[in-house]
C-alpha positions in Angstrom: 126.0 118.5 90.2 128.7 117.4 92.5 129.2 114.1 93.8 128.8 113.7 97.1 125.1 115.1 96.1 124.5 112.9 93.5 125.4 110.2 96.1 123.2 111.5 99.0 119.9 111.2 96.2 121.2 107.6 95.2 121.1 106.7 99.4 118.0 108.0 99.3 116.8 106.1 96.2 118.5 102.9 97.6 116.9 103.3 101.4 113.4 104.4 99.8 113.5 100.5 97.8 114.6 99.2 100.7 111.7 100.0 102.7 109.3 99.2 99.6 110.8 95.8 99.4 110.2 95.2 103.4 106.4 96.0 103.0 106.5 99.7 103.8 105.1 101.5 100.7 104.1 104.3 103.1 107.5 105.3 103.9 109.2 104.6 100.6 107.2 106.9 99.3 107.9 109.7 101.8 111.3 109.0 100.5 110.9 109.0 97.1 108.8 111.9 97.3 112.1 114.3 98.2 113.9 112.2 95.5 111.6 113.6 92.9 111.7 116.9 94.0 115.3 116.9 93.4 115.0 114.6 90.1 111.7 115.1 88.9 112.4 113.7 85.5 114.2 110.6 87.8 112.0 107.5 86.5 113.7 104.9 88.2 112.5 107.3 91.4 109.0 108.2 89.4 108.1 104.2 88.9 109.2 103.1 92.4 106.8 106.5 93.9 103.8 105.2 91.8 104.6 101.9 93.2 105.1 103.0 96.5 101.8 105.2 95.8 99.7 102.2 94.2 100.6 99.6 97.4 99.7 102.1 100.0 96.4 102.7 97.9 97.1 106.3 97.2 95.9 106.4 93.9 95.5 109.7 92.7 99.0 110.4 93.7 100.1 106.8 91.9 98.2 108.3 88.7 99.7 111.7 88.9 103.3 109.7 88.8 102.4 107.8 86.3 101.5 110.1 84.4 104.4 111.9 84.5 106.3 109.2 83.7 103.8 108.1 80.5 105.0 112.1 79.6 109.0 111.0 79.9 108.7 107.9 78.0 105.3 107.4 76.2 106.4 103.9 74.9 107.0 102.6 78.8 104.4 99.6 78.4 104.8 99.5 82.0 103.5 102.4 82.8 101.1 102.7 80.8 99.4 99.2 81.9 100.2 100.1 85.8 98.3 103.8 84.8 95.8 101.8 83.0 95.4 99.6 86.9 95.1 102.5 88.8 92.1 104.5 86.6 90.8 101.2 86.8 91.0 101.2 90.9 89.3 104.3 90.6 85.9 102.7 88.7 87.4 104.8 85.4 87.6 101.9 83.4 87.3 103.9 80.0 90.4 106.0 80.4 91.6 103.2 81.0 91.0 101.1 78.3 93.4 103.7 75.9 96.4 102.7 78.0 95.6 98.6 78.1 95.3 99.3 74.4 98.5 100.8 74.5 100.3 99.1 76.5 99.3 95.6 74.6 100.6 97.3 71.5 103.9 98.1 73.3 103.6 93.9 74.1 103.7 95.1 77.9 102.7 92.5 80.2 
């Protein structure tokens, strides 16, 4: 990977939390989304999507981030107690009880 490329996806990451942080989940994750597809094992990109995703109250797309991410780091008590909010969203409160569970045992907040 050359430089200049590598730059052009950090931009991208950088203008995508930038519009998160101004109250625009919508279009971070539009962002984000061609981030991942460039970097799909990215997590800093993968937790800001699900994020992004989560805010904007897309939740099966938040839980299909997530979930990836769980895959790339299974000990991420993060994401496993932001997975573990978003089945919950979704009136699955027994799937997501295994990740609370998890996530408590990782001493995730």
């Amino acid at each position: 990977m050359s430089q200049p490329y590598e730059n052009d996806v950090h931009s991208e990451y950088l203008r995508a939390d930038l519009f998160f942080n101004m109250g625009q989940p919508i279009e971070a994750a539009r962002v984000l989304e061609g981030v991942v597809a460039v970097e799909p094992d990215n997590q800093a990109a993968l937790e800001l999507l699900a994020r992004s995703y989560f805010g904007s109250a897309q939740l099966a797309r938040a839980e299909a981030a997530l979930n990836r991410l769980v895959e790339l780091s299974p000990a991420n008590g993060w994401a496993r107690r932001a997975l573990a909010r978003t089945l919950e969203r979704q009136s699955r409160a027994d799937e997501a009880a295994v990740h609370h569970r998890v996530a408590d045992a990782l001493g995730a907040d």
